[in-house]
N, C-alpha and C positions, 0 to 999 in steps of 0.2 A: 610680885609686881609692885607691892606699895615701894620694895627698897629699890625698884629698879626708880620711882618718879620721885623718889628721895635723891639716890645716885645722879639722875641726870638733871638734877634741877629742875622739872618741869613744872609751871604753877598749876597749882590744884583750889577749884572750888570751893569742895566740903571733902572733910575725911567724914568717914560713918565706923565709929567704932564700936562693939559689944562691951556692956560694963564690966569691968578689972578686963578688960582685955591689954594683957601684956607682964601681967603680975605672973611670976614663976616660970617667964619664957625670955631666955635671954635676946634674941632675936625681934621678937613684939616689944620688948622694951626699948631698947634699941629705935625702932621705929618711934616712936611714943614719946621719947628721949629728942629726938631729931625733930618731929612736929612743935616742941615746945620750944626750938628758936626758929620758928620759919613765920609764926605769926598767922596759920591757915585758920579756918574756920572748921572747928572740931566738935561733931554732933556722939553725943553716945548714948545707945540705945540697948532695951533687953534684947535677948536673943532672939525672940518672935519676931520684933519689928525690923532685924538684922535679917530674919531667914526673907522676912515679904517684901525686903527693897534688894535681894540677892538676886545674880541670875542663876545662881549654881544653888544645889540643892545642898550644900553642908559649907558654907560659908567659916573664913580661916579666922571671924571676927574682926578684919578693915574690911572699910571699902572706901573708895577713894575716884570721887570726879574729880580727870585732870582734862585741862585743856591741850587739845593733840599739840606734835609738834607741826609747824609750817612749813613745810617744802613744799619748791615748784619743782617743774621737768626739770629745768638745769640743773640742780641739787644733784636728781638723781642720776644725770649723766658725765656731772664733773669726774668722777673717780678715775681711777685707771682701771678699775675691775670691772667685767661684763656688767651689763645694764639686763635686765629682763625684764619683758615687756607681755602682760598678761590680757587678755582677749577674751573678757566676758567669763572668768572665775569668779565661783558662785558662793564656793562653799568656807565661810571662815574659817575654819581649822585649819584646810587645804593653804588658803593665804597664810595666815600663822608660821606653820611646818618651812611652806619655799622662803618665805621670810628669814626665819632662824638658818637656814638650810643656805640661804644667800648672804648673810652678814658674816657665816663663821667659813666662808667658802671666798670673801674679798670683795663678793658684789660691790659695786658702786651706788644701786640703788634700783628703785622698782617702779614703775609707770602702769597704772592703771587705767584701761583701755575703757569706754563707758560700759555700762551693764557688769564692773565687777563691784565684789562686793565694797563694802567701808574698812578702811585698816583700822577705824575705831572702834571695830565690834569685838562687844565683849571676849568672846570666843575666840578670835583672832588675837587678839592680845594676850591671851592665858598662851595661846599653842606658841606663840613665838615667840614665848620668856622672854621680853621685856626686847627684844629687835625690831620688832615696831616702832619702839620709842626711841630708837636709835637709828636704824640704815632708812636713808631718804626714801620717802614713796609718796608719789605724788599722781594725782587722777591728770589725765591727758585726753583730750577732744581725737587726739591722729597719734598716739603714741610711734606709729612707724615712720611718719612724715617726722616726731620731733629727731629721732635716733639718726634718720637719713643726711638731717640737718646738721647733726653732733657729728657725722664722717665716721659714723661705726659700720661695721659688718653684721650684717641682720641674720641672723639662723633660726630658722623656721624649728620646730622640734613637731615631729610626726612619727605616729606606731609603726607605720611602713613605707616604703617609697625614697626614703632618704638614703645619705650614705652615711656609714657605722662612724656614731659618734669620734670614736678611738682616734679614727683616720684621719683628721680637719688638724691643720693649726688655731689652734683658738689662744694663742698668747697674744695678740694682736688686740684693741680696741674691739671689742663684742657686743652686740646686743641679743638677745634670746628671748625668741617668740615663743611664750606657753598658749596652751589655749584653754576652753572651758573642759572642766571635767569629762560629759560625756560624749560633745560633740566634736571636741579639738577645735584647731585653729581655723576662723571664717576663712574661707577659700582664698575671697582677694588678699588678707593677709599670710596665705602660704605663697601663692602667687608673685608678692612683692616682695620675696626676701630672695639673700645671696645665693643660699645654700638652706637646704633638708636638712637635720640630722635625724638619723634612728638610732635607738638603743635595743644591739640582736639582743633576744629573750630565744632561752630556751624551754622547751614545756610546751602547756596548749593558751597562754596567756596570750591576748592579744595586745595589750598594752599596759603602760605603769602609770600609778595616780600621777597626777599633773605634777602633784610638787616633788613626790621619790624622781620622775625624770628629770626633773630643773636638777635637781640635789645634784645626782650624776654628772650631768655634762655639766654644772656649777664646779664640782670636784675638779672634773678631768681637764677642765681651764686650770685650776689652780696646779694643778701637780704639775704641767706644762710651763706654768711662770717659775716656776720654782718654790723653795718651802717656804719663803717671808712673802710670800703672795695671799695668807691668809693672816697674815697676822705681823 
């Protein structure tokens, strides 16, 4: 993460680094190397005082407040790749995962409906190796009002009731409604979209964590645009 807000130029605070952190590691050097023309403010600490300002219990020796990046809704809907639009997701990891899972899939970007979580949580940030710092996401008051406004096609994503992902043309201007972990999509927002999709599961499984299903129909967009649709 420290090389992903080296990479993307983002300004940072403070580094917090553990003493000789970077001696005999060509990579931590490297970092260390890089901070010494950027001009940050560079604290270093023993290893106790590094484990008590950590959120993680074995700290890699950086730690690094950066200032997020700024995007609004448009940001996130400029692209040509599906937009998804999330509905009270709780769990940071889960953001992280559909994150990564939507920048290497062409997303255009990510709309955060109220009641989800922060894309600057720690945790979020570790799970989506460094695409948070990168594919737009921006909180939105009506996220389906802003997509409706953009002239996208809304697709509700739900365990049952829809028709099989596989089946839809989704090469067309997209937006993808997730919804929270355990309760799915608020009703008025299944309600006001185009179309359902379901992903058939076989087994006794009644549904896929929120972000495995984005990932999916995130995929099955791209393979439909063709193979420079992700890259």
């Amino acid at each position: 993460m420290a090389e992903e807000v080296l990479r993307e130029g983002l300004a940072a605070r403070l580094w917090v680094l553990a003493e000789g952190w970077g001696e005999g590691d060509a990579r931590a050097a490297a970092v260390r190397q890089a901070l010494s023309g950027r001009g940050d403010e560079v604290l270093e600490v023993g290893p106790g005082l590094l484990r008590e300002v950590s959120d993680t219990e074995a700290p890699q020796g950086v730690l690094v407040v950066v200032e997020a990046p700024r995007w609004t809704p448009g940001d996130a809907l400029r692209g040509a790749g599906p937009a998804v639009l999330l509905d009270r997701l709780q769990d940071p990891g889960n953001l992280g995962t559909l994150a990564r899972s939507a920048e290497a899939a062409g997303a255009s970007g990510i709309l955060l409906g109220p009641g989800c979580v922060d894309p600057g949580n720690p945790k979020a940030l570790r799970a989506s190796a460094g695409s948070l710092l990168r594919l737009p996401v921006a909180f939105c008051a009506d996220p389906a009002l802003a997509v409706r406004q953009a002239g996208r096609l809304v697709a509700a994503t739900s365990g049952r009731g829809g028709v099989s992902y596989a089946s839809v043309d989704l090469t067309g201007p997209l937006a993808l409604l997730v919804g929270q972990e355990g309760s799915g999509l608020a009703p008025e927002l299944e309600r006001a979209a185009d179309l359902v999709l379901t992903i058939p599961m076989a087994g006794a499984a009644e549904s896929l964590n929120a972000a495995t299903a984005a990932a999916v129909i995130l995929f099955e967009s791209a393979r439909q645009r063709g193979p420079r649709s992700t890259g």
